[in-house]
MARVONU-862198 format. One record per residue: residue in one letter; x, y, z of N, C-alpha, C in turn. Coordinates in nm, 3 decimals, padded with zeros to 5 digits. Last residue first. Layout:
<atoms>
<A, <X, Y, Z>, <X, Y, Z>, <X, Y, Z>> ...
</atoms>
This chain:
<atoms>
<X, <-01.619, -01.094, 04.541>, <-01.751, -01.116, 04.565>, <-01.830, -01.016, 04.533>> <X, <-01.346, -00.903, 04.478>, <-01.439, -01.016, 04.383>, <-01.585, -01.096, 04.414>> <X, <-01.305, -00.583, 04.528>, <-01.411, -00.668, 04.545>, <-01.446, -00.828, 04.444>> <X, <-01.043, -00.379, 04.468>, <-01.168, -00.414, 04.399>, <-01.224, -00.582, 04.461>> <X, <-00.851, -00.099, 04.551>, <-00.877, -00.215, 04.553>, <-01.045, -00.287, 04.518>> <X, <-00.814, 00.151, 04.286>, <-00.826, 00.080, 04.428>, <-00.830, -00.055, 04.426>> <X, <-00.525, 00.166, 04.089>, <-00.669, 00.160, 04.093>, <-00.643, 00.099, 04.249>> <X, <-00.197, 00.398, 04.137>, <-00.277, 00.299, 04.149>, <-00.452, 00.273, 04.136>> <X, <-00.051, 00.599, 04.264>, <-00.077, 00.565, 04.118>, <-00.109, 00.457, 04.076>> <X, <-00.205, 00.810, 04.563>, <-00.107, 00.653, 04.471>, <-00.171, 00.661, 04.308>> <X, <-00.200, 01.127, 04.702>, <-00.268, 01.025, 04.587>, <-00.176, 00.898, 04.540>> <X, <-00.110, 01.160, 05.025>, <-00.116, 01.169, 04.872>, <-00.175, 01.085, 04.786>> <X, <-00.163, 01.363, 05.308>, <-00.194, 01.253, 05.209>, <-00.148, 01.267, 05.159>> <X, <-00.133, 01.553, 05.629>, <-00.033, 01.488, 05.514>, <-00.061, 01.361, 05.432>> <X, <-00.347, 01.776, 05.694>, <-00.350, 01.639, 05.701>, <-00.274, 01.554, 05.599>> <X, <-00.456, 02.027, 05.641>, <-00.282, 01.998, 05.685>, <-00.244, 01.843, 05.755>> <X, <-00.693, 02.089, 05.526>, <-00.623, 02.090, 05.733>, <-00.535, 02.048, 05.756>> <X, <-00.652, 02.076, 05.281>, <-00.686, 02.191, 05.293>, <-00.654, 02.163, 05.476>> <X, <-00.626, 01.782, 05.330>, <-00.501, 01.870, 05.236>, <-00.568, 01.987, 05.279>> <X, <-00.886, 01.694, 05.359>, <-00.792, 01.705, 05.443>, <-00.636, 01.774, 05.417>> <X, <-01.032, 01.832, 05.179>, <-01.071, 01.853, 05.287>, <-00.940, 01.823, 05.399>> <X, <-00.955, 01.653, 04.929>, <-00.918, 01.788, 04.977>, <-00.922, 01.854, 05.046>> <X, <-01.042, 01.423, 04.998>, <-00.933, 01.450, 04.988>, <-00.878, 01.549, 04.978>> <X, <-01.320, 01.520, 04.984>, <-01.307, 01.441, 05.088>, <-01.145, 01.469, 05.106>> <X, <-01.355, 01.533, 04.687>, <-01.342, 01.613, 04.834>, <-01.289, 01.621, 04.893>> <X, <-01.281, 01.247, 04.612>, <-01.154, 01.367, 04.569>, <-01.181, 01.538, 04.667>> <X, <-01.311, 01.039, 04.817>, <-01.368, 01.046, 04.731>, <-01.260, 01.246, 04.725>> <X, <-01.098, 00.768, 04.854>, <-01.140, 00.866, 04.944>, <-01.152, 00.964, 04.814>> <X, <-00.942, 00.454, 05.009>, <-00.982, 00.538, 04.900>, <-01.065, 00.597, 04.930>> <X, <-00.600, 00.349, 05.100>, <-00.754, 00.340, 05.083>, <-00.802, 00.442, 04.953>> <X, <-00.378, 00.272, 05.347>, <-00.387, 00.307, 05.222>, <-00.565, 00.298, 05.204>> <X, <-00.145, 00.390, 05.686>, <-00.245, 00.296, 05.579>, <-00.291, 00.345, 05.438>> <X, <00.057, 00.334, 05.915>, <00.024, 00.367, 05.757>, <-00.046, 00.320, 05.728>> <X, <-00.046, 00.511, 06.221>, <-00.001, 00.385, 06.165>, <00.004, 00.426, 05.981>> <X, <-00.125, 00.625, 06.519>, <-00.062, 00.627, 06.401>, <-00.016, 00.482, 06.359>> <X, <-00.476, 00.541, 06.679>, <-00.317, 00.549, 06.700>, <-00.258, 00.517, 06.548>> <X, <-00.717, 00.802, 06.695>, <-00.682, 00.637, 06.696>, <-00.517, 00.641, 06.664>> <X, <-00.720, 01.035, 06.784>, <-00.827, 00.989, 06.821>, <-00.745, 00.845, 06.788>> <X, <-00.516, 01.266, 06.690>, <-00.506, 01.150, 06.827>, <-00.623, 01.064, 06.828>> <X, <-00.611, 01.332, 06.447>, <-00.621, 01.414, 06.573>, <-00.615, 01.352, 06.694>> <X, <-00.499, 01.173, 06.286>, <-00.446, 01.324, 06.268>, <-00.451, 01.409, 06.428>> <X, <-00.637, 00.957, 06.307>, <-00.534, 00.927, 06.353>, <-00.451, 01.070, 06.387>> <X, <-00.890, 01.090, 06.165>, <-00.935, 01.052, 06.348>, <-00.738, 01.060, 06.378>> <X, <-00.788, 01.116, 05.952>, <-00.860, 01.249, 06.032>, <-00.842, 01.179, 06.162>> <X, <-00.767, 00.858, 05.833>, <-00.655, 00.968, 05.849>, <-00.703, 01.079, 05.951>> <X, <-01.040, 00.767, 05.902>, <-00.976, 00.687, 05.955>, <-00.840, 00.785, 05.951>> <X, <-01.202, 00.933, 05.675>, <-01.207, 00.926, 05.829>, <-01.124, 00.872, 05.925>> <X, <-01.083, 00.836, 05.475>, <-01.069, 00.979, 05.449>, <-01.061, 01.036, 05.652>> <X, <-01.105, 00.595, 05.438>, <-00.930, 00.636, 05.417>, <-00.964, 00.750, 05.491>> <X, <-01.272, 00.379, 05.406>, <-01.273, 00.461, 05.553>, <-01.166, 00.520, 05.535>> <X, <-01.281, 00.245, 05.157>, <-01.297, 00.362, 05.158>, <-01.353, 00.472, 05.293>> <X, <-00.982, 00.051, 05.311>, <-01.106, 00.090, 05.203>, <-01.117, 00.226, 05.171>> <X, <-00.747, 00.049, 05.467>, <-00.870, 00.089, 05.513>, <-00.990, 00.124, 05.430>> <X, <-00.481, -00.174, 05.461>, <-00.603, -00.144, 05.385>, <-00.704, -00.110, 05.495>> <X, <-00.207, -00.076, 05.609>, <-00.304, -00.117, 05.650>, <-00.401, -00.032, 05.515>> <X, <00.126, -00.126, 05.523>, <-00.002, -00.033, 05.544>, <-00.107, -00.159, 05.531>> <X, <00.297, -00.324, 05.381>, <00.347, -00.180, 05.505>, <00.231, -00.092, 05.551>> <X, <00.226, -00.420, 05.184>, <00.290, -00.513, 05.278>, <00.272, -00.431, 05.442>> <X, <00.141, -00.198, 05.000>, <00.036, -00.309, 05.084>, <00.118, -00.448, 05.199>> <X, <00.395, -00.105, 04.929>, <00.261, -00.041, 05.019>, <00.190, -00.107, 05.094>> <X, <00.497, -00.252, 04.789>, <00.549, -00.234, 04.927>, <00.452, -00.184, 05.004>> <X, <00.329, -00.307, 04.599>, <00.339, -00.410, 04.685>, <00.393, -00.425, 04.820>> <X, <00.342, -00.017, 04.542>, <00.230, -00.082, 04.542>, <00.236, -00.216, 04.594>> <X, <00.638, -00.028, 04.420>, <00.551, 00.025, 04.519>, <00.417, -00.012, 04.559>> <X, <00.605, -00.247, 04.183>, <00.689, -00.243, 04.303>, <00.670, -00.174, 04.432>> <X, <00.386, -00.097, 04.053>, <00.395, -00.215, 04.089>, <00.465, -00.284, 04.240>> <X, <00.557, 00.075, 03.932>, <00.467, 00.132, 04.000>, <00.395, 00.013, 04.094>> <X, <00.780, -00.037, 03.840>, <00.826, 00.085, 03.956>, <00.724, 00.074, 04.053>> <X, <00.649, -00.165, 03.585>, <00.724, -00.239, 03.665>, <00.765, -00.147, 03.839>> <X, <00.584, 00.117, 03.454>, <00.508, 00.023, 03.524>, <00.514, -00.114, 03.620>> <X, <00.809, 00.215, 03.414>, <00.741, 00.264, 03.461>, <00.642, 00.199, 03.592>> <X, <00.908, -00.009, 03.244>, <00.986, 00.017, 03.358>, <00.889, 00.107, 03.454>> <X, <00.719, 00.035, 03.014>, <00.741, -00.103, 03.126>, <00.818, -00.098, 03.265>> <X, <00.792, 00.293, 02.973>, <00.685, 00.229, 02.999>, <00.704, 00.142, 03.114>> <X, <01.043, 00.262, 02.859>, <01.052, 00.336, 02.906>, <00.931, 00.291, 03.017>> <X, <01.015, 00.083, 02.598>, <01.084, 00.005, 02.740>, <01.080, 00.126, 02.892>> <X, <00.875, 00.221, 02.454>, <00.804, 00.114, 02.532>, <00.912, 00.045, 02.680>> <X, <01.070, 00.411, 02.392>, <00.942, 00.444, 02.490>, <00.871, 00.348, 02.551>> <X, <01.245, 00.268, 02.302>, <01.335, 00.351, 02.398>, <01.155, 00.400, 02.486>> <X, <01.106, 00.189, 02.034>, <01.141, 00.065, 02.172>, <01.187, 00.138, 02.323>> <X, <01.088, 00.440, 01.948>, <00.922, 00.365, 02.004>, <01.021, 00.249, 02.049>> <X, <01.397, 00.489, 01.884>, <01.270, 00.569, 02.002>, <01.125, 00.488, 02.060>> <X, <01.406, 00.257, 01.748>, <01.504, 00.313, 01.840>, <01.392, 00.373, 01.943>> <X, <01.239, 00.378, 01.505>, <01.226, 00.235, 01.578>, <01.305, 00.244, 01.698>> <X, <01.424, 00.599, 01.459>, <01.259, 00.602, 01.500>, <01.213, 00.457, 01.560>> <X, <01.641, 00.513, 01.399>, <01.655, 00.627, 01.492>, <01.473, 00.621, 01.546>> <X, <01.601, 00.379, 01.142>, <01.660, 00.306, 01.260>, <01.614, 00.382, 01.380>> <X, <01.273, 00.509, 00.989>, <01.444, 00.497, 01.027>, <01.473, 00.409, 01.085>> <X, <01.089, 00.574, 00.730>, <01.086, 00.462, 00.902>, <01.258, 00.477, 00.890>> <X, <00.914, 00.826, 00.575>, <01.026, 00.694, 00.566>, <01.039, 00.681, 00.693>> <X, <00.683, 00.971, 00.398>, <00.709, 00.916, 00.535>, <00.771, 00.815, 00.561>> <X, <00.804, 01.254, 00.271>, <00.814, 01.092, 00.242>, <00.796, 01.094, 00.409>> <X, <00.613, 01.532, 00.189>, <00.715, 01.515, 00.209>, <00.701, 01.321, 00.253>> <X, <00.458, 01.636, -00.163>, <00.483, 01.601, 00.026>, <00.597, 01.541, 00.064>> <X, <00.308, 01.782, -00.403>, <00.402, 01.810, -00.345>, <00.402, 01.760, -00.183>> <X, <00.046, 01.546, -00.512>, <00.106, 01.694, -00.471>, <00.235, 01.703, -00.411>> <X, <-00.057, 01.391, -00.825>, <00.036, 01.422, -00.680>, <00.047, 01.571, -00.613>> <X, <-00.393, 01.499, -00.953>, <-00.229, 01.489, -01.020>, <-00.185, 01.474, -00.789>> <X, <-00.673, 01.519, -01.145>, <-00.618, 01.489, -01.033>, <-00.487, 01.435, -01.040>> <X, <-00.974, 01.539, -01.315>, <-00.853, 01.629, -01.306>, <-00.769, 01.601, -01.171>> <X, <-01.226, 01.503, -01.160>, <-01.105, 01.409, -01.195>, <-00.970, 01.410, -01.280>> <X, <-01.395, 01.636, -00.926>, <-01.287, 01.699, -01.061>, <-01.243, 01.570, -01.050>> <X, <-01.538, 01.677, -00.691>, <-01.600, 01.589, -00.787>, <-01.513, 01.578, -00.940>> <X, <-01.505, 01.903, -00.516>, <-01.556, 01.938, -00.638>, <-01.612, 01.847, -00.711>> <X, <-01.430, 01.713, -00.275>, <-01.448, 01.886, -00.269>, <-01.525, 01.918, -00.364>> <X, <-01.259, 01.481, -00.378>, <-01.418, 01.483, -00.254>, <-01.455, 01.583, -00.238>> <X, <-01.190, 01.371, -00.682>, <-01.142, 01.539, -00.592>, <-01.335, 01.489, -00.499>> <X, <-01.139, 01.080, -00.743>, <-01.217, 01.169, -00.786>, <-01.199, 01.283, -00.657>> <X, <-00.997, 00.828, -00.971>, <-00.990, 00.930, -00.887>, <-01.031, 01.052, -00.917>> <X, <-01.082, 00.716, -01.238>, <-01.128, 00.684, -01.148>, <-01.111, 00.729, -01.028>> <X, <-00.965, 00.777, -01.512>, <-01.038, 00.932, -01.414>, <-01.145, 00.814, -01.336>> <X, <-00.794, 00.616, -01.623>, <-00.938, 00.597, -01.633>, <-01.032, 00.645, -01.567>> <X, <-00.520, 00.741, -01.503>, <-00.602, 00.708, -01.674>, <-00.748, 00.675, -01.709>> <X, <-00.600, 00.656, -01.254>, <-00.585, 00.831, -01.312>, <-00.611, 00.839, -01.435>> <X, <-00.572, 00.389, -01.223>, <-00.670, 00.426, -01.167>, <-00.684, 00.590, -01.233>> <X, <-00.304, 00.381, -01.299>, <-00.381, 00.328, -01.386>, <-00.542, 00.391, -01.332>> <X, <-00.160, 00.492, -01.102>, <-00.130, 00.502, -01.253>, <-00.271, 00.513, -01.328>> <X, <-00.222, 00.316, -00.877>, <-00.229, 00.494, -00.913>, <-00.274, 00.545, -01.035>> <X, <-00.088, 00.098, -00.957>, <-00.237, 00.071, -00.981>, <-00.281, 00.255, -00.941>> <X, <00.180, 00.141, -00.957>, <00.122, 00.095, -01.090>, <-00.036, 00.172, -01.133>> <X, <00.204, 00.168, -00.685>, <00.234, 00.309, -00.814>, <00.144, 00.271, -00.918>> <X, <-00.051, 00.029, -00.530>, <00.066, 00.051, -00.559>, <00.076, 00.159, -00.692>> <X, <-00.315, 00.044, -00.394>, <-00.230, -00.100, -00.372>, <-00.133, -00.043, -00.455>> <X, <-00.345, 00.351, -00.221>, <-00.340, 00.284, -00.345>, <-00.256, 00.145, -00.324>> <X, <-00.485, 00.651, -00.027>, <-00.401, 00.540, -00.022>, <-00.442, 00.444, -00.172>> <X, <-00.521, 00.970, -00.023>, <-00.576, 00.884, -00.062>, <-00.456, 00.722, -00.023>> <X, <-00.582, 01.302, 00.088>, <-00.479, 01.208, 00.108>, <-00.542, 01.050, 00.042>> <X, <-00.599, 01.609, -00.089>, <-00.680, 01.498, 00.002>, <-00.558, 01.411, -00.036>> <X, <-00.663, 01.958, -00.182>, <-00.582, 01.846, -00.167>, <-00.636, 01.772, -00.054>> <X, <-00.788, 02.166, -00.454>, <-00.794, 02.051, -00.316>, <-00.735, 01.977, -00.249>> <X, <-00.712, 02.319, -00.652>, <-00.562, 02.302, -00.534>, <-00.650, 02.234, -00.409>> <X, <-00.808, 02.242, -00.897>, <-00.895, 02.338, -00.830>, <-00.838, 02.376, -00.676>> <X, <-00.782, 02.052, -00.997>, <-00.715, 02.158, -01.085>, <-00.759, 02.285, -00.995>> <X, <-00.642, 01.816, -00.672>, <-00.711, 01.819, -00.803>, <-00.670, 01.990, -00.882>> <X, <-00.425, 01.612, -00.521>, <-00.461, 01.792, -00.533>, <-00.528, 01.758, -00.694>> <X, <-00.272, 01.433, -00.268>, <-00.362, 01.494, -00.442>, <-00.379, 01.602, -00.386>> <X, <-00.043, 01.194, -00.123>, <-00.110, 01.365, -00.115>, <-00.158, 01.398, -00.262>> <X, <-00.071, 00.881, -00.120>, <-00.020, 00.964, -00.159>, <-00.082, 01.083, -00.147>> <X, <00.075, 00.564, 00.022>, <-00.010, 00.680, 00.048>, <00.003, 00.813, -00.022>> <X, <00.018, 00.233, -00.085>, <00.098, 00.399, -00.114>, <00.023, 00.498, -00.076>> <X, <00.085, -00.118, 00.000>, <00.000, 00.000, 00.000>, <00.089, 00.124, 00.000>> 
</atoms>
């Protein structure tokens, strides 16, 4: 397959794709390409630039995917430390930090979930959270 930039007599230009030069060719001789603007089959290449694949570009999309994985391999890794080292409090996160904030129940780490108010409510009283980069935890029953 060829992707090529047209332009009919009228400087429309549209992008079309073709099983090959040949069949371009041949498809133009028999004003089977047709301008989607005017309907002109008056229709010639236009001036573009090549979309050629490098080394340097394959390079990069592996340099991003591996970038990724590592990402996600990190995020993982935390996330297991977390849950080794904290206490799941569901979605009692928001109450359960407040009470510990104000002596009411005794410090400890824990993790949960806490509706984005709620989470600001305590960031706004100087209640030291943060957001994980993580989905919560989810229920199989």
């Amino acid at each position: 397959m060829i992707n090529y930039t047209l332009q009919c007599e009228k400087k429309h230009r549209f992008d079309s794709w073709f099983k090959s030069a040949e069949a371009f060719d041949m498809l133009i001789e028999k004003s089977l390409v047709v301008c989607s603007d005017c309907g002109s089959t008056n229709i010639s290449k236009a001036i573009m630039a090549p979309s050629v694949s490098t080394a340097r570009k394959k390079e990069t999309k592996a340099q991003e995917i591996a970038k990724k994985s590592k990402v996600k391999n990190d995020i993982l890794e935390l996330k297991k430390k977390i849950e080794a080292n904290s206490e799941y409090v569901g979605n009692n996160f928001a109450n359960e930090a407040r009470s510990m904030y104000l002596g009411e129940s005794p410090e400890r780490a824990i993790y949960g979930e806490a509706k984005a108010d709620d989470a600001k409510k305590l960031i706004d009283d100087g209640i030291p959270v943060m957001p994980l980069p993580f989905l919560p935890v989810k229920k199989t029953n």
